[in-house]
DRENGUTI-305903 format. One record per residue (C-alpha): residue number from 1; residue in three letters; z, y, x. Coordinates in Angstrom, 3 decimals, m for minus. Layout:
REM DRENGUTI-305903
DRENTOR   nr  rest         w         v         u
DRENTOR  NUM   ALA         Z         Y         X
...
END
This chain:
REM DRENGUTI-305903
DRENTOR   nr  rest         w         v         u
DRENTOR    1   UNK   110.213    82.191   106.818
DRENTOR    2   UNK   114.123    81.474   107.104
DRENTOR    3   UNK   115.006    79.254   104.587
DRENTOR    4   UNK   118.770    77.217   103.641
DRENTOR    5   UNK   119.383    75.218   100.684
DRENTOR    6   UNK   121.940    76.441    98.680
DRENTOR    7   UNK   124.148    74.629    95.315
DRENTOR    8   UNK   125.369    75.989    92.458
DRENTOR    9   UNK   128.048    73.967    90.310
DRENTOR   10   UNK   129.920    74.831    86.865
DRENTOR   11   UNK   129.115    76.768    83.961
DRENTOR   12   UNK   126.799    78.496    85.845
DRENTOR   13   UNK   124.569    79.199    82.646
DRENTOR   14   UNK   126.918    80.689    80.340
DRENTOR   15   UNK   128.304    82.274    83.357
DRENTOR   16   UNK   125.295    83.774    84.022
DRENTOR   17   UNK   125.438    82.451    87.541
DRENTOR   18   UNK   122.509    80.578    87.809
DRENTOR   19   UNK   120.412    84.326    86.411
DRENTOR   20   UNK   122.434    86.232    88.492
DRENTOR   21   UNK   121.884    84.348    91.523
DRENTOR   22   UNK   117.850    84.523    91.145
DRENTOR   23   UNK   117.693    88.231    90.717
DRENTOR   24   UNK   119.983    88.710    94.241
DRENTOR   25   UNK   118.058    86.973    95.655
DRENTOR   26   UNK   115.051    88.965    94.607
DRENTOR   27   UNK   117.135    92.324    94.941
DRENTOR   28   UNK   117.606    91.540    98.728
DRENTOR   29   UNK   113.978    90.988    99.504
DRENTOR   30   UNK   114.146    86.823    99.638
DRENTOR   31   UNK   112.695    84.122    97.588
DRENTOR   32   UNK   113.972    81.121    96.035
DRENTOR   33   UNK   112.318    77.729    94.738
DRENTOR   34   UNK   114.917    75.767    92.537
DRENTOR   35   UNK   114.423    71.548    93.700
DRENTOR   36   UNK   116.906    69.832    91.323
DRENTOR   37   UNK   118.225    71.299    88.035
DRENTOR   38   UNK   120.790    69.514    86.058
DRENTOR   39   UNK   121.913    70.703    82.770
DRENTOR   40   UNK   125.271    69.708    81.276
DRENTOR   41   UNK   124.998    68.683    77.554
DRENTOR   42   UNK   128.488    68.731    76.082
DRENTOR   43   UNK   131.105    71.352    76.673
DRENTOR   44   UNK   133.163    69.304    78.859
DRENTOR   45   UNK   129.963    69.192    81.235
DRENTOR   46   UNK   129.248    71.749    84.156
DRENTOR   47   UNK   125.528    72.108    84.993
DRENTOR   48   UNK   124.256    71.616    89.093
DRENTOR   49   UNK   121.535    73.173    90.957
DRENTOR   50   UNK   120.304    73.292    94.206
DRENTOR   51   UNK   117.939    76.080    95.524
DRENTOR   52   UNK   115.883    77.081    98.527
DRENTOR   53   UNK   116.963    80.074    99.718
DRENTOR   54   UNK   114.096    82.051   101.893
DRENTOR   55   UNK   113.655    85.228   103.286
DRENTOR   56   UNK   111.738    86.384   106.492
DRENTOR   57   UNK   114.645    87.289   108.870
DRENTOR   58   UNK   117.411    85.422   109.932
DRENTOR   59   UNK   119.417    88.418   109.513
DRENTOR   60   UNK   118.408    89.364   106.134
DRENTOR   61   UNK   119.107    85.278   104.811
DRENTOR   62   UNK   122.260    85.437   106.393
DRENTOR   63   UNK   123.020    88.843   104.022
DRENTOR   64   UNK   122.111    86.705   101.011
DRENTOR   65   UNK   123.910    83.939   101.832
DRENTOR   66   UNK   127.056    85.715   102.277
DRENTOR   67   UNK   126.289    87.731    99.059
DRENTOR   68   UNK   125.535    84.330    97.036
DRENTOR   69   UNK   128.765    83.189    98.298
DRENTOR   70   UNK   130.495    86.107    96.015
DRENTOR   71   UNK   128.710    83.487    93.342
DRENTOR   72   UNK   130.275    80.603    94.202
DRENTOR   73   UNK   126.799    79.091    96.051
DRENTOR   74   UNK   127.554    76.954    98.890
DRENTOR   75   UNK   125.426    75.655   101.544
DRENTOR   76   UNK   124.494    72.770   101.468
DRENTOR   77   UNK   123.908    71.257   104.949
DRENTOR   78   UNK   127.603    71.015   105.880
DRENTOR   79   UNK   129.045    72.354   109.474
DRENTOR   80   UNK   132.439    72.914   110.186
DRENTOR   81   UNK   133.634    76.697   110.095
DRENTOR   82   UNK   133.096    78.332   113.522
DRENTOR   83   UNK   136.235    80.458   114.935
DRENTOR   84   UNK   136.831    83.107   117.489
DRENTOR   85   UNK   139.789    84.061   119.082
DRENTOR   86   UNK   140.797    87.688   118.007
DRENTOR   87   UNK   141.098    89.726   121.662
DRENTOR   88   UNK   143.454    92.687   120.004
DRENTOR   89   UNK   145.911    92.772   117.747
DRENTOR   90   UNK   144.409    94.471   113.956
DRENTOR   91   UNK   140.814    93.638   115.549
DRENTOR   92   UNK   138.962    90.200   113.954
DRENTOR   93   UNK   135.790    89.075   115.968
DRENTOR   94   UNK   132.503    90.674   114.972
DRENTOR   95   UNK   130.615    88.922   112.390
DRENTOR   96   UNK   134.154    88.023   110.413
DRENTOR   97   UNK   133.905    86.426   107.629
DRENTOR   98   UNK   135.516    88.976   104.628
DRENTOR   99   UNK   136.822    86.858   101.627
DRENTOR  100   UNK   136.098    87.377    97.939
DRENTOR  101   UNK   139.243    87.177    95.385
DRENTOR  102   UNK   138.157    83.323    94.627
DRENTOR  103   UNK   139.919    80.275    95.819
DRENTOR  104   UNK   138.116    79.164    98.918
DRENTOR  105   UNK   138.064    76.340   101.412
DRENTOR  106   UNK   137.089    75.871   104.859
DRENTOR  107   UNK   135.674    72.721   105.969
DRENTOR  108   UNK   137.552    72.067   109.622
DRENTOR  109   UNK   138.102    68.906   111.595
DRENTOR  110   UNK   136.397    66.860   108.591
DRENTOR  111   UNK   139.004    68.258   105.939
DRENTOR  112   UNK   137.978    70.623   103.138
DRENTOR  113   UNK   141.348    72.779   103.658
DRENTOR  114   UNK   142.090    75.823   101.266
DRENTOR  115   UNK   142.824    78.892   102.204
DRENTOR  116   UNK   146.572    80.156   101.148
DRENTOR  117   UNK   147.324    83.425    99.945
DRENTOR  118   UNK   143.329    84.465    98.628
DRENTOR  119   UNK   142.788    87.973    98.110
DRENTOR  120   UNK   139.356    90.126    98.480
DRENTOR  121   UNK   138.704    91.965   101.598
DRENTOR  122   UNK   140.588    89.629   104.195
DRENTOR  123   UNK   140.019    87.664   107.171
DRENTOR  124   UNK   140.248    83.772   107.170
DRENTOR  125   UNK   142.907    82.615   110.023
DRENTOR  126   UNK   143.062    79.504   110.808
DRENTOR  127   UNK   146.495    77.646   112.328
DRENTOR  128   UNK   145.276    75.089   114.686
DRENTOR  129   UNK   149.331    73.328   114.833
DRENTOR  130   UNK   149.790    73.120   111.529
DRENTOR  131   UNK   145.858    73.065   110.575
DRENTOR  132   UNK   146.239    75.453   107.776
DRENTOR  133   UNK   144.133    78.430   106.844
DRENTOR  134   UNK   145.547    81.857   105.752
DRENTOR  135   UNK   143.576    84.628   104.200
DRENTOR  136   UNK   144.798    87.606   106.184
DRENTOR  137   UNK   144.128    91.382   106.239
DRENTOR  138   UNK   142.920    92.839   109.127
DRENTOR  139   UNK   146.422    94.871   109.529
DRENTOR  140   UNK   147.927    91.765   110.130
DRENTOR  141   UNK   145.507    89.871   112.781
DRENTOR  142   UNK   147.610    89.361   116.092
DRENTOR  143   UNK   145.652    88.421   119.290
DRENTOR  144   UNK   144.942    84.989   119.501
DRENTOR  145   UNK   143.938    84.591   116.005
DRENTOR  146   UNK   141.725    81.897   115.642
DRENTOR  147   UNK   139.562    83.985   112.843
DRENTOR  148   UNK   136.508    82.534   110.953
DRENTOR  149   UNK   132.903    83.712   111.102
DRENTOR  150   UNK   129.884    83.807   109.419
DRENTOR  151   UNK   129.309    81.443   106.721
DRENTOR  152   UNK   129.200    77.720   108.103
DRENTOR  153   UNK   132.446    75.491   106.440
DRENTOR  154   UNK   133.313    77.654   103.974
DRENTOR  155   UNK   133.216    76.892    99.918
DRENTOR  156   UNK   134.227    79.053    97.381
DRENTOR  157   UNK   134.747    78.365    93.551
DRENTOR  158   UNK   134.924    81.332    91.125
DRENTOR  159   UNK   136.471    80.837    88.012
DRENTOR  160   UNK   133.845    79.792    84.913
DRENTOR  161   UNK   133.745    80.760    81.882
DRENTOR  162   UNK   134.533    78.919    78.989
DRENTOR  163   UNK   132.355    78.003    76.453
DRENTOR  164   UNK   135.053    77.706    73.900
DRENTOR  165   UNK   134.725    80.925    72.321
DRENTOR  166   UNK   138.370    80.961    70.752
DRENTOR  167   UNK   139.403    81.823    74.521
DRENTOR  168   UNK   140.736    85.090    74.845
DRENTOR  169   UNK   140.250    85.065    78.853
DRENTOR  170   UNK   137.027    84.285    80.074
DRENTOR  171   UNK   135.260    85.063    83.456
DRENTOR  172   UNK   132.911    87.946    83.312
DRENTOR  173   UNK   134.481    88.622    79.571
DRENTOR  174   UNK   135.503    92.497    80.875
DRENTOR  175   UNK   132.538    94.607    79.346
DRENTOR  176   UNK   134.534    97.842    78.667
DRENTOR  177   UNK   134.650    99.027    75.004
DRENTOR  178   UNK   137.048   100.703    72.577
DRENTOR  179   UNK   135.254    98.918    69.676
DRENTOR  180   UNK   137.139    95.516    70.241
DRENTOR  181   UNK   139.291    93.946    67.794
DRENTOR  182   UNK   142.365    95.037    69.161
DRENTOR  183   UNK   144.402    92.966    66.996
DRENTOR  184   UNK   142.806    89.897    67.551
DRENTOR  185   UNK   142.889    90.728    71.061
DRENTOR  186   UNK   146.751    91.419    71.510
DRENTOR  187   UNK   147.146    88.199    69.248
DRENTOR  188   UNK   145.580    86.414    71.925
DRENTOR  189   UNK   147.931    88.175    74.883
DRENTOR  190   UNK   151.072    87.376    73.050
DRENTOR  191   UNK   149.992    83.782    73.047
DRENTOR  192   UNK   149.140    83.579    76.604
DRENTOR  193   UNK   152.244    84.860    77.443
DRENTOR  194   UNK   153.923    82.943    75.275
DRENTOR  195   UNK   152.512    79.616    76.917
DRENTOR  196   UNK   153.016    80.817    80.141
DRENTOR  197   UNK   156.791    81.595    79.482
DRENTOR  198   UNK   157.095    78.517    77.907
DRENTOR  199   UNK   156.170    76.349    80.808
DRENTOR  200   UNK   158.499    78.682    83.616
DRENTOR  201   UNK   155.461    80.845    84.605
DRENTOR  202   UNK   155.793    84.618    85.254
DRENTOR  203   UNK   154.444    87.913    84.383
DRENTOR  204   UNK   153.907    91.242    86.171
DRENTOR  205   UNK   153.567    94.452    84.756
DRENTOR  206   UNK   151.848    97.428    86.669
DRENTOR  207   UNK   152.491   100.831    84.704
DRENTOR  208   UNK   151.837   104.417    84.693
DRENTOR  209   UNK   153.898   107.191    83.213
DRENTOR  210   UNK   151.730   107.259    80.053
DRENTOR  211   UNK   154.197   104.261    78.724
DRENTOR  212   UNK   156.753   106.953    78.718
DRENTOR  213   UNK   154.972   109.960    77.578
DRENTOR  214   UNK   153.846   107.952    74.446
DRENTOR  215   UNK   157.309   107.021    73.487
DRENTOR  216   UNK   156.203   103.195    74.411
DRENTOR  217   UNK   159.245   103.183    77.099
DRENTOR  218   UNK   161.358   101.703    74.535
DRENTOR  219   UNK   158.699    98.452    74.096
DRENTOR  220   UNK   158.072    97.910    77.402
DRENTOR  221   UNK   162.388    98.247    78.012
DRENTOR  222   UNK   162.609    95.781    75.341
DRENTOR  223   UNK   160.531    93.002    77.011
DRENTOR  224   UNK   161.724    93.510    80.196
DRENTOR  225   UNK   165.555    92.484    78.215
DRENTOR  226   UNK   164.216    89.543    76.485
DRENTOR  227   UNK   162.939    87.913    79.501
DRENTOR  228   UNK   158.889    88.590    79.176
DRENTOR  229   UNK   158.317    90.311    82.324
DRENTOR  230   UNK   159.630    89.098    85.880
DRENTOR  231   UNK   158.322    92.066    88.158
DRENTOR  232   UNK   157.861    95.864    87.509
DRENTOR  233   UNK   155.111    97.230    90.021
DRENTOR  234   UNK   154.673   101.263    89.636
DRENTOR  235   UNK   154.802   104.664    90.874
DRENTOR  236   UNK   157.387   106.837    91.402
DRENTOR  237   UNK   156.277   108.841    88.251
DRENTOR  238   UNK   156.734   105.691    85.935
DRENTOR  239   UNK   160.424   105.715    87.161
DRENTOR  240   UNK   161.459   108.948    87.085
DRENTOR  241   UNK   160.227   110.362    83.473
DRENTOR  242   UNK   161.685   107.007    82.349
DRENTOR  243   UNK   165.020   107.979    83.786
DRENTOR  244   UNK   164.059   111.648    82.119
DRENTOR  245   UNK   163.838   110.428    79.146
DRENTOR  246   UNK   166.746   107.829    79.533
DRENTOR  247   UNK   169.214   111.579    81.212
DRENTOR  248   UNK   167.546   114.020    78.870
DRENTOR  249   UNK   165.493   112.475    76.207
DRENTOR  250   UNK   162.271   114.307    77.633
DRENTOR  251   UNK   159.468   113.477    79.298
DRENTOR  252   UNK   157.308   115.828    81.636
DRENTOR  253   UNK   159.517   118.063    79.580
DRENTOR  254   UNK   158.024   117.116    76.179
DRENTOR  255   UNK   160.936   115.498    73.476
DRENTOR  256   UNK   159.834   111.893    73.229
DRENTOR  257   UNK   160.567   111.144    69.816
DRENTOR  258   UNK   158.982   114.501    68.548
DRENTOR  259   UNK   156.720   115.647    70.902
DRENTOR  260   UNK   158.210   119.411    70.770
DRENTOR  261   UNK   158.209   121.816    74.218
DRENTOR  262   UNK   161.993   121.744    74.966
DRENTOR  263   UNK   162.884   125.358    77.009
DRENTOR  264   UNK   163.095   124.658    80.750
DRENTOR  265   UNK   161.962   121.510    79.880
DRENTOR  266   UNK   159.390   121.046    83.238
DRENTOR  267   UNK   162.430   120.910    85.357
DRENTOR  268   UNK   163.753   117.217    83.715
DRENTOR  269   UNK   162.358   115.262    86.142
DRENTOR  270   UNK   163.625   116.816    89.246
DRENTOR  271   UNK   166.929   116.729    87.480
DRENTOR  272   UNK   166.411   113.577    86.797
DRENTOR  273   UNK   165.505   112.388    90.776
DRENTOR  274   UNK   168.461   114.784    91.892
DRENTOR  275   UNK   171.232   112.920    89.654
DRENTOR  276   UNK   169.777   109.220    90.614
DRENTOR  277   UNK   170.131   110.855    94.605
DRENTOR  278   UNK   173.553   111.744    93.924
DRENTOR  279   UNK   174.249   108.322    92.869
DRENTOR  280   UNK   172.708   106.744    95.786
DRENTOR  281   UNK   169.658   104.731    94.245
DRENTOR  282   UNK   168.783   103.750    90.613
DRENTOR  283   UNK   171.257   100.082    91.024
DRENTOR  284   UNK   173.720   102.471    91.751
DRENTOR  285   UNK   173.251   104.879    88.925
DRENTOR  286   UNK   173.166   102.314    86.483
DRENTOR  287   UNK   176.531   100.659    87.889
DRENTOR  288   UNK   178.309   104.000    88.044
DRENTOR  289   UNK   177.548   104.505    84.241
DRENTOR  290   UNK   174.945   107.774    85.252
DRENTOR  291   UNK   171.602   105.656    83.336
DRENTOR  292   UNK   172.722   103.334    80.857
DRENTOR  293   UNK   169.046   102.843    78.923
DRENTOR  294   UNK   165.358   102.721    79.558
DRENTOR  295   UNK   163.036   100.676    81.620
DRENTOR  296   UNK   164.147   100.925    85.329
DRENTOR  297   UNK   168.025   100.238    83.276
DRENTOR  298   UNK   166.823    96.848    82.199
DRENTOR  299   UNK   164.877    96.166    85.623
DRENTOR  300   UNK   168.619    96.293    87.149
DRENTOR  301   UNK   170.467    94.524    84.388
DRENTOR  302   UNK   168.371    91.553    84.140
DRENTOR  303   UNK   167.669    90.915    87.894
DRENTOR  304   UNK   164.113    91.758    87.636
DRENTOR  305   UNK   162.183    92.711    90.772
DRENTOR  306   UNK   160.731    95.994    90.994
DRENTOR  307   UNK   158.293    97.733    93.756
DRENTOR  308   UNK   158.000   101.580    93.137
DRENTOR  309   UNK   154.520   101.957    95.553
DRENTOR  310   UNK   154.921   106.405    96.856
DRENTOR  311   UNK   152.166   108.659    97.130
DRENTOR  312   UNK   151.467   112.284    98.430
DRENTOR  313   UNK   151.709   113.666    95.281
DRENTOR  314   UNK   154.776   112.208    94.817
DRENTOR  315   UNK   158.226   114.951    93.812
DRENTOR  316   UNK   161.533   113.815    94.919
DRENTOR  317   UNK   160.703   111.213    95.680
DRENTOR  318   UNK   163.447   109.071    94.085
DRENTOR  319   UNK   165.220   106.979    97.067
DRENTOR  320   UNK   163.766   103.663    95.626
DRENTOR  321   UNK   160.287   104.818    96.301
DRENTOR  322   UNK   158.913   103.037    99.163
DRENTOR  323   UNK   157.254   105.945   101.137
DRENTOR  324   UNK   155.489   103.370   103.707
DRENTOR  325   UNK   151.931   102.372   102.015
DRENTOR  326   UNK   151.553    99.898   104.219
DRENTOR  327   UNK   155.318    98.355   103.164
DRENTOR  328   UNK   154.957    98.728    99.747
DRENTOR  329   UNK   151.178    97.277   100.048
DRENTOR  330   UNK   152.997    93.993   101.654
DRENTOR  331   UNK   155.156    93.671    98.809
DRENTOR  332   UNK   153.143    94.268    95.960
DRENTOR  333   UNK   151.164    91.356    98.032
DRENTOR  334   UNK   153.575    88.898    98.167
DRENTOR  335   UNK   154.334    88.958    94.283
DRENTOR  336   UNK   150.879    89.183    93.302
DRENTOR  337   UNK   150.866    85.792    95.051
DRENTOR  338   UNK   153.630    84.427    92.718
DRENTOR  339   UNK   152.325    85.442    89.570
DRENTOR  340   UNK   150.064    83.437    86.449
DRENTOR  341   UNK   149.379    87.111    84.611
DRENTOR  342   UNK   149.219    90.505    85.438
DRENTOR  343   UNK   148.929    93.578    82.467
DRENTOR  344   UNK   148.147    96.635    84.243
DRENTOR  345   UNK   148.798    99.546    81.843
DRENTOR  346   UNK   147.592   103.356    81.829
DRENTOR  347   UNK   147.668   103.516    85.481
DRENTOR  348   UNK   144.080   104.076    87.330
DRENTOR  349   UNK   145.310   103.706    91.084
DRENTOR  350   UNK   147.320   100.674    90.875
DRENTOR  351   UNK   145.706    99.044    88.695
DRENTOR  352   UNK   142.753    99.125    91.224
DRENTOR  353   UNK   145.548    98.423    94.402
DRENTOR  354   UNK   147.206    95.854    92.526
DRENTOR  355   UNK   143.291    94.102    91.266
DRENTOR  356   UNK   142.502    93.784    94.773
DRENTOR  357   UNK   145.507    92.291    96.121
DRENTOR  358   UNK   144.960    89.778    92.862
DRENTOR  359   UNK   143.598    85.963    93.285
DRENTOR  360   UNK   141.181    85.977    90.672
DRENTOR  361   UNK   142.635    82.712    89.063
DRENTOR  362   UNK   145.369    85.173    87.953
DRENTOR  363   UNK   145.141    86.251    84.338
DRENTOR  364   UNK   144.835    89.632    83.922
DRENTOR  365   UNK   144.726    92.213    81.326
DRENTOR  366   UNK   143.688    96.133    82.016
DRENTOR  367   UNK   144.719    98.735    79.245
DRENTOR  368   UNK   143.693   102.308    79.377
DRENTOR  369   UNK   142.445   104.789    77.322
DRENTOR  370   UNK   140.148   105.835    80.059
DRENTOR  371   UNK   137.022   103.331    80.246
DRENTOR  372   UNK   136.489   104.397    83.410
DRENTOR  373   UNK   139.556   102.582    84.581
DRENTOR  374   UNK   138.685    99.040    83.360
DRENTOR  375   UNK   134.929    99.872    84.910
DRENTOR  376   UNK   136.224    99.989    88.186
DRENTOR  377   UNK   138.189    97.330    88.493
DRENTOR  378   UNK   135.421    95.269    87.694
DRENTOR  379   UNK   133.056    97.172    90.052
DRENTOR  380   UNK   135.658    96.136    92.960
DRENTOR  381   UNK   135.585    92.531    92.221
DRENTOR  382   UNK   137.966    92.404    89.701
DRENTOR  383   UNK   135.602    90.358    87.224
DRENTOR  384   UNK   138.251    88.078    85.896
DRENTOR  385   UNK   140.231    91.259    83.868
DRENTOR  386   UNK   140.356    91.661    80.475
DRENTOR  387   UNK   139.957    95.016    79.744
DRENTOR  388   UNK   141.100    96.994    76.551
DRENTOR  389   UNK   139.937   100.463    75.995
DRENTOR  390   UNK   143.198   102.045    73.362
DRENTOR  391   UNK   146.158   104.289    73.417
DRENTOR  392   UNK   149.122   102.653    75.252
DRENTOR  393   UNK   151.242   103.733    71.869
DRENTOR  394   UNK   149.449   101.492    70.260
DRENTOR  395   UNK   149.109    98.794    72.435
DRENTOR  396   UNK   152.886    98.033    73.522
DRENTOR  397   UNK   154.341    98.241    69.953
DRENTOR  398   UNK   151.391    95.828    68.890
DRENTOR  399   UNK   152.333    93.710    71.294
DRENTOR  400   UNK   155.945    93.580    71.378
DRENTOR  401   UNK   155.634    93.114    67.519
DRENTOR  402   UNK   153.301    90.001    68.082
DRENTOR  403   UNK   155.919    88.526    70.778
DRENTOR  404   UNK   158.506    88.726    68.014
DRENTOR  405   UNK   156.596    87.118    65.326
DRENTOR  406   UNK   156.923    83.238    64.994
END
């Protein structure tokens, strides 16, 4: 048998690590015997094990290891991370190591370093000047890249959950169900946000046009105006029916404030797009005096950042939309970076984008009336979400109204 000693360190009880890591092991076809087992007592104190990890090919321990490291196990006979020289530019060396969403370190020339910019489904490149390590998607790998493989030297630490059950956000807290107390739940959000404000953090909001079609545009306008929300990452749908409804007081052709058909109605939004052309872009509409209201309105008034992702099924599309996926991915990157919460909100596709481009040390919140949203962004990694299973016309006057209160 192929055997390596593995250690687990944290909560890894309440966590569910410690299970979880036993039946993987089991799943994949390899054994474990646990050596040393030390149980914290108190809240304050994490609990340590260290395992035997067996299995009876070296390939098949090596697929166990690298799905333990997903875990947070790290191995415990230390070696310095082994890296290959990329030979082509997008191409990493065979046997890459592909990163998980946690914060992670590599251990090279003696130094635990950590790896800047974590996101899931990278490359680890190292900088041998400046000996600094950069999690990098393939996309980006130049020739030359000094690119980490296998598993030697590198550590990763999920987040763990808290056993103070007052917490609102807790690791592996995202089982999906409508039956949550929403209030309680939206109490908790405003707070967060509230604290995070309050010591200069900042917020992101990734939305779908369902905030507009449920007459929520207003709510989400309003915190965007009092300072909640430093970056707006959407679709060019979110955008345009907002500007519909700001031009024409429709959206998708429905009135927003009564919900009747309106004649002709369907054609709104490509009235809409086709006014914002003729101004130039939406900065320019709103400084001409064409929108004077709604979300995108606010976005431009108060100097807050805003990355409008295109698709194929895009109409128009409006000239703000970045049309490059590959652009708009890199942006959407670099604020996802630069952000302590993200509330993703009645949008399937990039809430899923945005989850994997997401450290999972970033707070995040997932509300849709679908469950099947919130399911898979926890499928894909995303374990750290908090996900809330309502109508978005409930949720953003809820929590606007729990911002206000003292």
């Amino acid at each position: 048998m192929n055997t390596r000693t593995i250690e687990l360190s944290g909560h890894i009880i309440d966590s569910l690590t410690l299970p979880k890591t036993m039946d993987l092991v089991m799943a994949k076809g390899g054994d474990f015997d646990i050596v040393e087992f030390e149980i914290g007592k108190r809240k304050s104190d994490i609990s340590t094990a260290k395992m035997v990890i067996s299995a009876d090919t070296p390939e098949k321990l090596n697929m166990i290891l690298d799905e333990l490291s997903r875990l947070g196990a790290t191995i415990s006979e230390l070696k310095e991370v082994e890296l290959v020289a990329s030979t082509k530019d997008k191409v990493a060396p065979e046997g890459f190591y592909s990163t998980s969403n946690h914060t992670t370190h590599v251990l090279y020339e003696g130094n635990w370093i950590v790896v800047e910019n974590i996101e899931m489904d990278c490359t680890i490149c190292i900088d041998e000047e400046t000996k600094k390590a950069y999690c990098k998607p393939l996309a980006d790998i130049k020739a030359g890249d000094m690119i980490a493989v296998g598993r030697e030297g590198i550590r990763i630490t999920p987040p763990q959950k808290s056993r103070d059950t007052q917490q609102i956000f807790e690791f592996m807290n995202s089982d999906v169900s409508s039956e949550k107390p929403l209030m309680n739940l939206i109490k908790g959000i405003a707070s967060e946000i509230k604290e995070i404000k309050g010591r200069g953090g900042k917020i992101a909001i990734v939305g779908g046009p369902a905030i507009v079609h449920t007459g929520s545009g207003k709510y989400l306008a309003s915190l965007i105006r009092e300072g909640y929300i430093d970056v707006l990452l959407a679709g060019n749908a979110l955008a345009t029916h907002d500007i519909e409804s700001n031009l024409f007081g429709t959206s998708l052709g429905i009135e927003v404030e009564t919900g009747e058909i309106v004649s002709h109605g369907h054609t709104h939004h490509m009235r809409a797009i086709n006014r914002i052309n003729q101004s130039g872009s939406i900065k320019e509409a709103v400084e001409d005096g064409t929108l004077n209201g709604g979300i995108m309105y606010e976005c431009v008034k108060n100097d807050v950042p805003y990355v409008l992702a295109g698709s194929i099924r895009d109409d128009g599309p409006l000239p703000d939309v970045i049309t490059n996926t590959v652009e708009a991915q890199e942006l959407m990157r670099h604020y996802a970076q630069d952000v302590d919460m993200v509330i993703m909100i009645a949008t399937m596709l990039h809430s899923i984008a945005m989850g994997n481009l997401l450290p999972s040390k970033v707070k995040s919140v997932c509300v849709d009336i679908n469950p099947s949203t919130v399911t898979k962004l926890s499928d894909r990694g995303s374990a750290q979400v908090l996900s809330i299973v309502t109508d978005i016309g409930t949720f953003l006057p809820l929590l606007y109204n729990a911002l206000e209160d003292d």
